[in-house]
C-alpha positions in Angstrom: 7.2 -11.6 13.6 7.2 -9.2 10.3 9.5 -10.3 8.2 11.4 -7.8 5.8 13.5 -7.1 2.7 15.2 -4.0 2.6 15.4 -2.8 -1.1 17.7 0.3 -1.9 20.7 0.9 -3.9 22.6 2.5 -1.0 24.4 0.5 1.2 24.8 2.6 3.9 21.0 3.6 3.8 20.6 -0.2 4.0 22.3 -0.6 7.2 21.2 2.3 8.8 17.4 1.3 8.2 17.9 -2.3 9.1 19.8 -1.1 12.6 16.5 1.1 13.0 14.2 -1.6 12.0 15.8 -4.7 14.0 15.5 -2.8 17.1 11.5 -3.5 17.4 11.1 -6.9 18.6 8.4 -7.5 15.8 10.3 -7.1 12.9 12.8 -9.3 11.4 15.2 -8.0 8.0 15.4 -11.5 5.9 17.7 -10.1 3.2 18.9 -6.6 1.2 18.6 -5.9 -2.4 20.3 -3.2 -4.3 17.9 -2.8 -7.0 14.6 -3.9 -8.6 15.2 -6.6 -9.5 17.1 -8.2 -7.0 14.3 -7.4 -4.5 11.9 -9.5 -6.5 14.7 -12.3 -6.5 15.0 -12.1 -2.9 11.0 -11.9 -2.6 11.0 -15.3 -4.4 13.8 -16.8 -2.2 12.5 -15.6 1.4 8.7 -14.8 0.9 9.0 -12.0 3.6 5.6 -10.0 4.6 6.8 -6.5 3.4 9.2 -5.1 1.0 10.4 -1.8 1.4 10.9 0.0 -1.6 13.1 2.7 -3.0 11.8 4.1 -5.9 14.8 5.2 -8.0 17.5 2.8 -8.0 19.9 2.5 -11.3 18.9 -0.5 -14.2 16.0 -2.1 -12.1 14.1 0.7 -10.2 11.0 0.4 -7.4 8.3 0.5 -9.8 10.1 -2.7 -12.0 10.6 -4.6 -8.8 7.4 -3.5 -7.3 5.6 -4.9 -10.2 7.2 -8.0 -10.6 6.3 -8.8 -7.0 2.5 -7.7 -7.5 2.3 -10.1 -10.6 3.7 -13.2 -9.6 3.3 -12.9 -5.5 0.1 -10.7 -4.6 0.3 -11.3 -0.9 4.0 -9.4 -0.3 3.4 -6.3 0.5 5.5 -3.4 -1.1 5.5 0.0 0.9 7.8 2.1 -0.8 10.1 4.5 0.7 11.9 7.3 -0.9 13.2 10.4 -0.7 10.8 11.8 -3.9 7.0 12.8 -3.3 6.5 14.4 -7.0 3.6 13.2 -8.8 5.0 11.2 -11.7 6.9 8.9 -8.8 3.9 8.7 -7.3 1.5 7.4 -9.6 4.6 4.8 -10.9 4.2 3.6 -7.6 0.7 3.6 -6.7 0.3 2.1 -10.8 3.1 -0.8 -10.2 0.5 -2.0 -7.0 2.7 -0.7 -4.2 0.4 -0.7 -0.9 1.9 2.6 0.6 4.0 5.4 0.0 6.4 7.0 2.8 9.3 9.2 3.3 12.7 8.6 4.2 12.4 11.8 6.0 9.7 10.1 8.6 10.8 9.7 12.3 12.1 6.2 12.4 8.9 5.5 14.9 6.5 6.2 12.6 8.7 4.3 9.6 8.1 1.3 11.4 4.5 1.8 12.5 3.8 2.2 8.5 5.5 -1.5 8.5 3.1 -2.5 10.9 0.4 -1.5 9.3 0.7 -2.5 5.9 1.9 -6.3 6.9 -1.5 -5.6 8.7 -2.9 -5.1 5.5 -3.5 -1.3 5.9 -2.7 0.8 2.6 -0.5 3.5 4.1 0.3 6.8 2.9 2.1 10.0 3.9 0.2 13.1 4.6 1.5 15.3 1.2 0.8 11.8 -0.7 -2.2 11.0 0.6 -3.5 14.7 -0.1 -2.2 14.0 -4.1 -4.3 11.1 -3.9 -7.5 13.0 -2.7 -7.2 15.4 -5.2 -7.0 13.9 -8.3 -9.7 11.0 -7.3 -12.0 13.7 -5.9 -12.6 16.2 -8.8 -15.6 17.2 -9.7 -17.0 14.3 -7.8 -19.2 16.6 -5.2 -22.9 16.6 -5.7 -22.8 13.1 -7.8 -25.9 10.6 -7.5 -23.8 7.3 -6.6 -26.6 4.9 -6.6 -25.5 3.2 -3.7 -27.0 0.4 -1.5 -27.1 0.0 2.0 -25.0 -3.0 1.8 -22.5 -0.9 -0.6 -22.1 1.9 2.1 -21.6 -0.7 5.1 -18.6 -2.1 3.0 -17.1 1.5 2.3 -17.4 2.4 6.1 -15.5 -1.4 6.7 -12.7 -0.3 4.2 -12.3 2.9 5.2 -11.4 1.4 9.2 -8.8 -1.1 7.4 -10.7 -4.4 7.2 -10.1 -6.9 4.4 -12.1 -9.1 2.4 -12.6 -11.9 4.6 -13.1 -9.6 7.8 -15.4 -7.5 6.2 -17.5 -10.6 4.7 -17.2 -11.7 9.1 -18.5 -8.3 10.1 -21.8 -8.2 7.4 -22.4 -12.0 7.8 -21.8 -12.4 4.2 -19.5 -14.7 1.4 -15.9 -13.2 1.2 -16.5 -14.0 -2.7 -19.5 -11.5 -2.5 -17.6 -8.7 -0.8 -14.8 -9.2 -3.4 -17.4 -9.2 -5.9 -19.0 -6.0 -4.1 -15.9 -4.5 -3.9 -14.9 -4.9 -7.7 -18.4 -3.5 -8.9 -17.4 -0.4 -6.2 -14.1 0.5 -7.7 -16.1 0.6 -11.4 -19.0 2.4 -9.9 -17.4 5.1 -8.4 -14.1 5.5 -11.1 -11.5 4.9 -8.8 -8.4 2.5 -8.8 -8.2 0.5 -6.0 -9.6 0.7 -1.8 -7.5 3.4 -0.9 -9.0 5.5 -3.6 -12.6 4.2 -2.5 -11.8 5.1 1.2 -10.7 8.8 0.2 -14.1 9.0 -2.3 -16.1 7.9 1.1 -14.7 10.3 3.2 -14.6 13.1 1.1 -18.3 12.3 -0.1 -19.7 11.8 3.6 -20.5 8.2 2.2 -19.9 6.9 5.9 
């Protein structure tokens, strides 16, 4: 069972997305939060799997409460869900730690495969967003020497199909402290942020 807290300012939004959500025998809405801040309060109280996140929300918005979760309890996941795809709400997201980025505009299906996925521990992002991404980690990347190792490449291919630390250290028969290790040196390496930034880089790059 998935285990949810609904965070948006609009109450009626709220019960039309938990009426959506509750339907699916996987997935359980633990509380509702009206604002930033009371999402990360909730967070505290219920330690649910996945938060999802409106961005804009008045006094304590997404990014605040998104934040506040990252900091003090790394293992919720926030997948934000909003009405607004413009860049600066993007990267407030993306910067707060939020682990994907949908619309409220997505069929309700797909809504709550993105759940799925990102309890899973699958960054998730909408097609427009996903396409921001790529371009502003990609520029003027083509044609770079990347210096990379075999063992380097094997992890990026392992991102890029979803896996985590531990499985990827199970798949290469290594440490999970080396992969995180491997992974850190990575993100420096190659400039970007964090793995959904190295798995767009891979891609793009023919890395895999």
């Amino acid at each position: 069972m998935i285990n949810v807290i609904l965070a948006d300012d609009v109450k009626i939004l709220r019960a039309g997305l938990k009426a959506v959500l509750v339907s699916d025998e996987d997935i359980n809405v633990v509380a509702e939060a009206s604002d930033g801040k009371e999402a990360y309060e909730m967070c505290v109280r219920y330690k649910p799997d996945v938060v999802l996140m409106d961005m804009r929300m008045p006094d304590y918005d997404g990014g605040y409460g998104t934040r506040k979760i990252k900091d003090t309890l790394p293992d919720i996941k926030v997948l934000v869900l909003t009405t607004f795809d413009d860049k600066e709400t993007v990267e407030k997201a993306i910067s707060s730690g939020a682990d994907g980025y949908i619309l409220k505009e997505m069929d309700n299906d797909k809504i709550i495969n993105s759940i799925k996925a990102v309890a899973g521990g699958i960054n998730v992002f909408c097609n427009n967003i996903f396409r921001s991404i790529k371009k502003d980690v990609l520029l003027q990347q083509d044609g770079k020497n990347f210096d990379l190792s075999e063992r380097d490449v094997n992890i990026l291919r392992l991102i890029c199909d979803g896996l985590d630390n531990k499985e990827i250290a199970s798949q290469l028969f290594l440490a999970e402290g080396t992969v995180r290790n491997s992974v850190s040196k990575l993100l420096e390496k190659l400039n970007v942020k964090d793995r959904t930034q190295l798995a767009v880089f891979a891609i793009k790059n023919n890395l895999i």
